[in-house]
Structure formats: C-alpha cells, structure tokens
C-alpha positions in Angstrom: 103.9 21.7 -58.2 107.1 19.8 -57.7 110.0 19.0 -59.9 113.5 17.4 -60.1 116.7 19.4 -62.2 120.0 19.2 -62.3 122.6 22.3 -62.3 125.8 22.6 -64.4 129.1 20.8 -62.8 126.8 18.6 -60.2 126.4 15.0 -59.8 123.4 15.6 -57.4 119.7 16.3 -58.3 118.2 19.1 -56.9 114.1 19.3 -56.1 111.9 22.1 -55.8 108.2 22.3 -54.5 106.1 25.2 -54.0 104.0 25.8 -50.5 102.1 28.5 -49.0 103.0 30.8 -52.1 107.0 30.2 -51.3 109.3 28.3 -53.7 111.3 25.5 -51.1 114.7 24.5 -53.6 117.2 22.0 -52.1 119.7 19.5 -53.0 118.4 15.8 -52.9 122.3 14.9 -52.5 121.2 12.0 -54.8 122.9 10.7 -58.3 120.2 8.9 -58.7 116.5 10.0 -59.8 114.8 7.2 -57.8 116.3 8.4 -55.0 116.0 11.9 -55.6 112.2 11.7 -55.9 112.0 9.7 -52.6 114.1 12.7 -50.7 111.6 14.8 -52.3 108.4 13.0 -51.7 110.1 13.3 -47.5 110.5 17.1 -47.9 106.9 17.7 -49.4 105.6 15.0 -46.6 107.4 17.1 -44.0 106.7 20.7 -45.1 103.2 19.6 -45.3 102.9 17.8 -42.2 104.2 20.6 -40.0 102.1 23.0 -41.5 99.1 20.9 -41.0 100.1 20.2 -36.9 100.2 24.0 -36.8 97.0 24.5 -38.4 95.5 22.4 -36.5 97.0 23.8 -32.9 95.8 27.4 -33.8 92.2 26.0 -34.8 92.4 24.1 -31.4 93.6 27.8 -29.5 91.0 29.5 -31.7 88.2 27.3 -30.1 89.2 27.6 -26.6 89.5 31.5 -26.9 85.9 31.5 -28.0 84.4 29.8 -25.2 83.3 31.7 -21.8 86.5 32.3 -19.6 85.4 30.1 -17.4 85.6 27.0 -19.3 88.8 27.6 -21.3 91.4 26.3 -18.6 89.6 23.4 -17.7 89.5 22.7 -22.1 92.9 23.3 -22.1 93.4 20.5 -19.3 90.9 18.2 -21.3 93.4 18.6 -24.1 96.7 18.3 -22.8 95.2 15.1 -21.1 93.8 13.5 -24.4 97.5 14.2 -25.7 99.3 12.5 -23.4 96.7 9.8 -23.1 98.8 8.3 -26.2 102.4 8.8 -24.7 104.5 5.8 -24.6 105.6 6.1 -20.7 103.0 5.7 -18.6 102.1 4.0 -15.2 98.7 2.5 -14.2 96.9 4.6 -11.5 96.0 1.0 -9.9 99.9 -0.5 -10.7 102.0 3.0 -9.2 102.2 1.7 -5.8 104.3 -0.9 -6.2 106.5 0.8 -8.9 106.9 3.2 -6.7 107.4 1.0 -4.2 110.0 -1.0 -6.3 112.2 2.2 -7.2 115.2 2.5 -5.2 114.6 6.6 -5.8 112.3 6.5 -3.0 115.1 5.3 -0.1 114.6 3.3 2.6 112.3 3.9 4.5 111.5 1.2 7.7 108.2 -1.2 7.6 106.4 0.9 9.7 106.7 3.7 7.5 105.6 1.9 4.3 102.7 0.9 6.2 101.5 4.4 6.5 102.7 5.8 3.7 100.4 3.1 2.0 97.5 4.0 3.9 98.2 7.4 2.4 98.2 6.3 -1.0 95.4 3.7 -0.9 93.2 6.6 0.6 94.0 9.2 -2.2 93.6 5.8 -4.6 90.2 5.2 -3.5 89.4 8.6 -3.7 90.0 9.1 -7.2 88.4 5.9 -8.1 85.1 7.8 -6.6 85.8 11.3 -7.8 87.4 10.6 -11.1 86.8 7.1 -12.4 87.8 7.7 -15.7 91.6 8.5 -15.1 93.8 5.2 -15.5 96.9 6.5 -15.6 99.2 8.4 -13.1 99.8 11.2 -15.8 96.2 11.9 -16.2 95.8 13.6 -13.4 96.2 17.3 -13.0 96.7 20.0 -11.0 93.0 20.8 -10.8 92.5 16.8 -9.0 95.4 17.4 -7.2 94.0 20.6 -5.2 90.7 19.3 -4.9 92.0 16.3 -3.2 94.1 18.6 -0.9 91.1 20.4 0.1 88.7 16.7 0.3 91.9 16.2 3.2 91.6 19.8 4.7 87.6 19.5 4.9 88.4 16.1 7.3 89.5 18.0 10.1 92.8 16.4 10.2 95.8 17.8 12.0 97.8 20.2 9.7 100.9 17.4 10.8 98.4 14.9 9.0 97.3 16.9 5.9 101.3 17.8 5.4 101.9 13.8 5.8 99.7 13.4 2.9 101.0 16.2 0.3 104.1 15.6 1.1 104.2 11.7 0.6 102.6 11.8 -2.9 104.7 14.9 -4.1 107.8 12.7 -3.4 105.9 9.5 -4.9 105.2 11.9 -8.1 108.7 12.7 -7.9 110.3 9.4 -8.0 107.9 8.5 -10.6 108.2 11.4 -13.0 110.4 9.8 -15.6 108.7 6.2 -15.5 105.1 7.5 -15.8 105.7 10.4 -18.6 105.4 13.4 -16.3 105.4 16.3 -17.6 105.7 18.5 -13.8 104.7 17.3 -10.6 100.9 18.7 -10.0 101.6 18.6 -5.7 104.3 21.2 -6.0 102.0 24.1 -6.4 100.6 23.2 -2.8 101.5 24.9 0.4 102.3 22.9 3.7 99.5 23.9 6.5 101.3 25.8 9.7 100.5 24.3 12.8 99.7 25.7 15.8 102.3 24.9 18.7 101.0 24.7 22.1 102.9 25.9 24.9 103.0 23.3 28.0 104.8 23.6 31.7 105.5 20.7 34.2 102.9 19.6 36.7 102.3 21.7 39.9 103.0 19.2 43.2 99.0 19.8 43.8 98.4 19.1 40.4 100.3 16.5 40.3 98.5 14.5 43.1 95.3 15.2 42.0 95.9 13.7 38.6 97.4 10.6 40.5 94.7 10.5 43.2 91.6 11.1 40.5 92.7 8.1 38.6 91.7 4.3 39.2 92.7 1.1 38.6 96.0 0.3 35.7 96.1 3.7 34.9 96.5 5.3 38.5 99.2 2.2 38.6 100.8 3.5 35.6 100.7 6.8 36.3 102.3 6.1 40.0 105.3 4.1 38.0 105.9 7.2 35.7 105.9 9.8 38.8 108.5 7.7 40.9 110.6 6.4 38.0 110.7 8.8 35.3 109.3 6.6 33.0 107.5 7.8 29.9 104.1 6.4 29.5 105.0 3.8 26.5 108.2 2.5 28.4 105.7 1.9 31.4 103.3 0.2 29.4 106.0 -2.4 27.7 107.2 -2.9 31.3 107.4 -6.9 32.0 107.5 -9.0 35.3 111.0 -9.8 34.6 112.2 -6.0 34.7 111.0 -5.6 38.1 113.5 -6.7 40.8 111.8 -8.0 44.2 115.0 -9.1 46.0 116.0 -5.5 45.5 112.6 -4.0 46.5 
C-alpha cells in the first residue's frame, strides 16, 4: 500500500510505501500532488526493481551451487558472457585487427613487425573461428579459450621464443583494446612466459674450421670462404653485390 500526506508547516508532500514488511517514508520535495505521485511511482519502481535484480542473482547463485562442481565455473563463465553479450562497447572478433591496428596505444611498431604480429593474430583468429564459432565479439572470450589456445600453441612444438611471441602480442592487443571493446580484465595475463633453454656455443677449432670449409660445395663453400677471410656474417655475405667487390685493388 502506498500513500501521499502532508506534515504541519511543509509545502512539500511526503509518500510512504510498504516493502518486504518495512514502511519506506520520504519527502517527494514536491508542492504539487501530480508530481508527488510521479516521485513516488520512481521510488516504488526503484525499491522494487532492486529487489527483484537481487532476487534474481541469488536464484541464478542458488542454481550454480546445485550443480556437480565440475560444471559450476564453466556456468558461471556461460553467464557472465550472456551479460555482457548486451554491453554497449564491444569490438567484432573479425573487426579487432584493424582497431587495434588503428589505435595509436599500440606504438609504432616497423612494417616488418606488423607483418608478424598479424600472422599472430590471423592464426589465433582462425583458430577460434574453428574451436569457438559462436564467439563474435572480442569480450566473449574468456580465460578458459584463452589457456586452451596457449596450450593448442605449446602442443605445436614451437620454440618457447615463438609461444612467448604469441601471448605476449595478444595480451598487449587485449590491452590496448580493453576500453574500446568493454573488457572487463585481460584473460592473457594469468599466463606464464615459457623459459628457454640457452645453449652454450665456443668459436671454431682451426681443424674444425677447415673441415667445415673443405666439406662444403659449391655457393656455400664460396660463402663460407668470404665469411672466414672477411669477418663477414652470413646475411651481410649473402646481400654482397658485384659492385662492393674491388678488382683493381685485388
């Protein structure tokens, strides 16, 4: 039951509403009676409406609990994704490239660079196109995709180098992102960066040396003869052209 009254000495109407067995009394701050009843149809509107969001999340809580253990994170994922589904920043799984690649957040970095880095992308792209064609936008996708991805990389055989090129790219991409697509943490920041395995090397022996350079044939014992008597590393030897080499000076 609701009502509007007015108190002794007041120019304002004041409203009063029962809910959940409490009596709610406030001032309107209204003269007028129209717009008393509006402020009060608001407060009634809210009271109820919170009441009925937490209602509703403890029903939601109350169903997950009852499920196996197993199954209650990955309905807890199912529902924060269906929630955000309807938020009003979001990027396009298929359009984040080039948002990404549009945002000065993400520096400078050179053409050769990009090219890689969108290699990167277009491989983890494809492979949630396969794995999870449902997802359409960058937000969607959890921390639960995001390690299973890290381990579809791991399971290649790549180098650790390589697999740390890959997490390492699209937690920065998630990072510059955050704030156009809606998200809420960055689901590649859990993951750890692989620890390579350094190998120790030493400088040719004379024997070995000539062995390597006497086993060889053809270009390559040519390019490996330029290396030994100029010092030159193996890319600076192949980029060598007539024009560098002097004759008149032998």
């Amino acid at each position: 039951m609701s009502t509007l009254y007015r108190r002794k000495r007041s120019p304002y109407w004041y409203g009063k509403f029962c809910h959940r067995g409490e009596l709610v009394r406030f001032s309107t701050e209204k003269t007028k009676k129209a717009d008393a009843e509006e402020v009060l149809r608001q407060k009634m509107d809210e009271a109820h409406g919170r009441h009925r969001l937490d209602d509703l999340l403890a029903q939601i809580q109350s169903a997950i609990n009852a499920l196996p253990t197993s199954e209650r994170d990955a309905n807890r994922q199912r529902v924060a994704r269906e929630l955000l589904r309807s938020q009003a920043r979001k990027v396009a799984l298929s359009e984040a490239w080039g948002v990404w690649l549009h945002n000065p957040k993400k520096g400078n970095p050179g053409p050769v660079t990009l090219e890689n880095y969108e290699r990167i992308w277009e491989r983890f792209h494809g492979w949630m196109g396969k794995q999870h064609p449902s997802i359409q936008f960058i937000h969607e996708i959890d921390e639960e995709m995001a390690e299973a991805y890290a381990e579809y990389i791991w399971a290649t055989g790549v180098s650790p180098r390589t697999y740390n090129a890959h997490i390492s790219l699209l937690k920065s991409q998630f990072k510059v992102l955050a704030i156009q697509a809606g998200l809420p943490s960055n689901v590649w920041a859990g993951l750890p960066r692989m620890e390579g395995q350094t190998e120790s090397r030493r400088p040719l022996t004379y024997e070995e040396l000539v062995k390597v350079v006497t086993s060889a044939t053809g270009p390559m014992q040519t390019m490996l003869l330029l290396g030994m008597y100029t010092g030159m590393r193996l890319g600076d030897v192949c980029l060598l052209k007539w024009e560098n080499v002097h004759f008149d000076r032998g």
